[in-house]
C-alpha positions as CSV (number, residue, x, y, z in Angstrom):
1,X,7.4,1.2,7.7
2,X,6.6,-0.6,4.8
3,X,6.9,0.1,0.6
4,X,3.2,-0.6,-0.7
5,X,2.3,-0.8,-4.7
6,X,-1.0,-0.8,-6.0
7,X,-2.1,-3.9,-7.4
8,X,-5.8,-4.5,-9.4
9,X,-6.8,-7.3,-6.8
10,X,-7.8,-9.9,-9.4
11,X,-4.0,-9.7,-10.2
12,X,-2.3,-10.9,-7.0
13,X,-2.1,-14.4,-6.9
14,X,-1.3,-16.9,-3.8
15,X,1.4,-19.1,-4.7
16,X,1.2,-21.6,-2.0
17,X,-0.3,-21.3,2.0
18,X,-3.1,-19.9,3.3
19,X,-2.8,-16.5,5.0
20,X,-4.3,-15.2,7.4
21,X,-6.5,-11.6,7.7
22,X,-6.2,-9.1,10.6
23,X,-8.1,-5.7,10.8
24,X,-5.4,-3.0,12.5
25,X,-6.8,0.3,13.4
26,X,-6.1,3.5,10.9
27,X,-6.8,7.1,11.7
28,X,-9.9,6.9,9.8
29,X,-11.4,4.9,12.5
30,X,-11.9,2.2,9.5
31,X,-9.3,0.0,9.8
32,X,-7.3,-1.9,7.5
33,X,-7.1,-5.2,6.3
34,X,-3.5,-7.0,6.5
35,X,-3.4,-9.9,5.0
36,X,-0.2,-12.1,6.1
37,X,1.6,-15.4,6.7
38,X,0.5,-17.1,9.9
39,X,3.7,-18.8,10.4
40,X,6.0,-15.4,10.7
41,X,3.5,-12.9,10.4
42,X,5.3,-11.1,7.0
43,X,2.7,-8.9,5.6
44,X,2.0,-10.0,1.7
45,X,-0.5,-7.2,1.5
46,X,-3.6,-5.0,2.4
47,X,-6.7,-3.6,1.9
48,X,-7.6,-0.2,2.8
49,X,-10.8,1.1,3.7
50,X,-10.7,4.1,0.8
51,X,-9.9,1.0,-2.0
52,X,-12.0,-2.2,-0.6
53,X,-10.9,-5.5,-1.6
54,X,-10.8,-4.3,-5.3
55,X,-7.4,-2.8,-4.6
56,X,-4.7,-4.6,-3.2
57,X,-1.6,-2.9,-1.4
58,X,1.3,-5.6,-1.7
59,X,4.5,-4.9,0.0
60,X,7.3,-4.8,-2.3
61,X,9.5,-6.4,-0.1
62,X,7.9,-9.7,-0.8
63,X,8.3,-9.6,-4.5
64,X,10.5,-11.8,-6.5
65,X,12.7,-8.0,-7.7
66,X,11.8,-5.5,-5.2
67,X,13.9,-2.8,-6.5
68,X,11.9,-2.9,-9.5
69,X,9.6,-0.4,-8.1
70,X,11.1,3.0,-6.6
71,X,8.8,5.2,-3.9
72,X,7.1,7.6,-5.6
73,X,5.9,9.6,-2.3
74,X,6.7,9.1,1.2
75,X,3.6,9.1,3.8
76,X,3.1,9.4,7.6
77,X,6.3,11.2,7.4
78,X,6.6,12.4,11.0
79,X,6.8,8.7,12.3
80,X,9.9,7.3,10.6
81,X,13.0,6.8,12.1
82,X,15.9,9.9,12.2
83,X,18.1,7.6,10.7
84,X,15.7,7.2,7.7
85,X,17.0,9.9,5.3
86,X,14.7,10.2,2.2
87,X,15.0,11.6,-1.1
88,X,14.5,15.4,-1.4
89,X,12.8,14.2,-5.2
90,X,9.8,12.6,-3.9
91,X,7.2,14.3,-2.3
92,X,6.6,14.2,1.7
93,X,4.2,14.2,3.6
94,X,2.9,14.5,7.1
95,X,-0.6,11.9,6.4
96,X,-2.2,10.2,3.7
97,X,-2.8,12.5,1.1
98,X,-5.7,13.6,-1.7
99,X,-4.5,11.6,-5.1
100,X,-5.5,14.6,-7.0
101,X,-2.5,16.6,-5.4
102,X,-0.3,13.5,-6.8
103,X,-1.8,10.8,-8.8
104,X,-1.2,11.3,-12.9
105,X,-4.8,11.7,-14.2
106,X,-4.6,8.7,-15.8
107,X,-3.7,6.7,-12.6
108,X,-7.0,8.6,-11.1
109,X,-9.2,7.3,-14.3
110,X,-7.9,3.5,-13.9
111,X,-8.6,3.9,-9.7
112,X,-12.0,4.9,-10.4
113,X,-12.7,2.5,-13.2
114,X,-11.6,-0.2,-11.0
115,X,-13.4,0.8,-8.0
116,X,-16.5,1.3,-10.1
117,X,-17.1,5.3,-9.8
């Protein structure tokens, strides 16, 4: 389980180290990119297949306030714990899902720009 924000990649800076890249395997057959500390493994963040490297996935959990930044949809629902209980006011769901069903059209616009489309 892990919190991910979207991060413009030419915004996430290193502070010290050198991580190290692993591909994991995704449904899409694509993989992903995790990039993390070598000497406990922490992911810092990712790169998916649908973003590239232009688009950086950084777990909140290793920012400075990580409560800064609340869920704003729950994914790959079906595979947390039953413990887990999450919020009835954001959306669930089963898989990834299409950002038109979710994104504000603005958030769409600066994803595309970004990417180049």
């Amino acid at each position: 389980m892990a919190l991910n924000t979207f991060v413009e990649s030419k915004y996430v800076k290193l502070i010290q180290g050198k991580p190290e890249t692993l591909i994991t395997p995704t449904n899409s057959k694509d993989g992903q990119k995790i990039v993390r500390c070598p000497s406990c493994k922490i992911a810092l963040w990712g790169h998916y297949t649908g973003a590239g490297d232009i688009i950086s996935f950084v777990r909140v959990g290793t920012l400075d306030d990580p409560n800064v930044l609340k869920p704003d949809i729950h994914v790959f629902t079906p595979a947390k714990q039953d413990w887990l209980q999450l919020s009835n006011d954001v959306p669930q769901v089963d898989e990834y899902y299409q950002k038109v069903d979710y994104w504000p059209i603005e958030s769409i616009d600066r994803f595309n720009q970004v990417k180049g489309n």
